[in-house]
C-alpha positions in Angstrom: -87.4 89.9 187.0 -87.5 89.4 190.7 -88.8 86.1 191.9 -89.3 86.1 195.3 -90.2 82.6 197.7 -93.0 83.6 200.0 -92.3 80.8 202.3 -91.5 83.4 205.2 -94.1 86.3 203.9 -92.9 88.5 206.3 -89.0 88.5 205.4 -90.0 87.9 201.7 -91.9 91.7 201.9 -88.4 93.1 203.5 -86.7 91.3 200.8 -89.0 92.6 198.2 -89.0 96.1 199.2 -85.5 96.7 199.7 -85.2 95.7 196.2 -88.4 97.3 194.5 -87.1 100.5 196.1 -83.3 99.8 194.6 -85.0 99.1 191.3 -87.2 102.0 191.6 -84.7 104.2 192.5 -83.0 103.7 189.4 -85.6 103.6 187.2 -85.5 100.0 186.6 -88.6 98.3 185.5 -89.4 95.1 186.8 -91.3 92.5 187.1 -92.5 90.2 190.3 -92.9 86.5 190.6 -94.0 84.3 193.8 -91.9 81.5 193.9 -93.6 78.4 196.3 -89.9 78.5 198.0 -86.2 79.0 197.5 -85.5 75.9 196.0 -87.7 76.2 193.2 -86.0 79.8 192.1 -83.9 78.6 189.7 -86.7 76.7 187.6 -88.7 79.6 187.9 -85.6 82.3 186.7 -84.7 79.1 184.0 -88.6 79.0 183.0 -88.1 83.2 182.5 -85.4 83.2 180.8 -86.5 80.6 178.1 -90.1 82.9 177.7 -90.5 84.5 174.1 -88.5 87.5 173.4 -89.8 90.5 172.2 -88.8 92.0 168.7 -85.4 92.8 167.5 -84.1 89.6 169.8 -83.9 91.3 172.8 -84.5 89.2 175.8 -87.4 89.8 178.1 -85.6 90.6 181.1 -82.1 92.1 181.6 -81.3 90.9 184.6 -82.8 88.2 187.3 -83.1 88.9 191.6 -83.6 85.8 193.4 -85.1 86.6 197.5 -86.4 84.5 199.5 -85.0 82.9 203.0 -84.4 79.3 204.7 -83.7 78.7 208.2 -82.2 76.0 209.5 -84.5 73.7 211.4 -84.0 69.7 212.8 -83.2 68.1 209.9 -80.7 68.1 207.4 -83.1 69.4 204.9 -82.0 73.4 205.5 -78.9 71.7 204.3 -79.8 70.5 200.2 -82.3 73.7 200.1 -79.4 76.2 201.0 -77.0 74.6 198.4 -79.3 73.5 195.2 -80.8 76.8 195.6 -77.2 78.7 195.0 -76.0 76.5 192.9 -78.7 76.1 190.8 -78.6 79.9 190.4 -74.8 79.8 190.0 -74.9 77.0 187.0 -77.4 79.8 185.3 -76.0 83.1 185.8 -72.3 81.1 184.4 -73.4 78.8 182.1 -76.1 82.0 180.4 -74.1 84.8 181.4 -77.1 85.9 183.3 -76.7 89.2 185.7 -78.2 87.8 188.6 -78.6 89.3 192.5 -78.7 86.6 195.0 -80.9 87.4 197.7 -81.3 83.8 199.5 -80.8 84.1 203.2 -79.8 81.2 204.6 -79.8 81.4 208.0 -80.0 80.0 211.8 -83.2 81.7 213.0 -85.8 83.8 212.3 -84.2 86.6 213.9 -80.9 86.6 211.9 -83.4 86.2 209.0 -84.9 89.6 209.6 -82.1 91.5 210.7 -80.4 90.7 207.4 -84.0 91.7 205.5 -85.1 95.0 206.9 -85.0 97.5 205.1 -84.0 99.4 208.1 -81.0 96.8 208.9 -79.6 94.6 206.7 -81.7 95.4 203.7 -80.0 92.1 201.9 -82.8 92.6 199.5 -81.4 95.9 198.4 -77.7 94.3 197.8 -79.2 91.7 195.6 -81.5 94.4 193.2 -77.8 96.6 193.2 -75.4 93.0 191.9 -78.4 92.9 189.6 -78.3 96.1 188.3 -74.5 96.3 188.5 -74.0 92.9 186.5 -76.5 94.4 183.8 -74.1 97.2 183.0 -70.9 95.3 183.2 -72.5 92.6 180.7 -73.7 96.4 178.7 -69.9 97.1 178.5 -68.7 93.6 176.8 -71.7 93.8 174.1 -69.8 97.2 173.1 -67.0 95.5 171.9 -67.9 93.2 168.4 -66.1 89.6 168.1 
């Protein structure tokens, strides 16, 4: 599942396509959610991962992408976003064993925003779909091995 804030809709696309294209790549399916903004990700991602699972008790979704961006303005309020946002997703992905890709930029401007986005630069949206898909398998490996 990839749930993406649209609060910047132009980074958010960079974001999204760097990991689509990851995802793609490897022949991932997936699914995309619009998130109002990076602080509500991790109620979305909990909301996912407490929808009904299909038969034979496999979860819905293997693995979870969070994208989205917050830039720093006047106010301390860039502050609380940046942090509940990654620990919100943090308490998740440890306390569920989630594999999770963190795709949240925080950053200073909306320059450093999209250099870090682009798919033709930083392509942090790509780096979050490959933890994702990385954490998937390594959490495949330990269900090999029976209690």
């Amino acid at each position: 599942m990839i749930a993406v804030s649209r609060y910047y809709d132009d980074i958010a696309e960079q974001l999204l396509r760097g990991a689509t294209q990851v995802l793609d790549d490897a022949g991932a399916t997936h699914e995309m959610f619009e998130i109002p903004g990076a602080f509500e990700i991790p109620a979305a991602i909990a909301t996912a991962m407490r929808s009904p699972e299909f038969s034979g008790g496999r979860r819905r979704f293997d693995g979870y992408i969070a994208l989205g961006c917050v830039i720093r303005g006047e106010t301390t309020h860039y502050d609380y976003v940046c942090s509940e946002a990654a620990r919100g997703l943090q308490d998740l992905a440890v306390r569920h064993c989630l594999a999770l890709g963190f795709g949240i930029l925080t950053t200073e401007n909306r320059e450093q925003a999209m250099a870090r986005a682009a798919v033709d630069q930083g392509n942090k949206g790509a780096d979050a779909a490959n933890a994702c898909l990385r954490m998937v398998e390594f959490k495949r490996f330990f269900r090999m091995f029976p209690r």
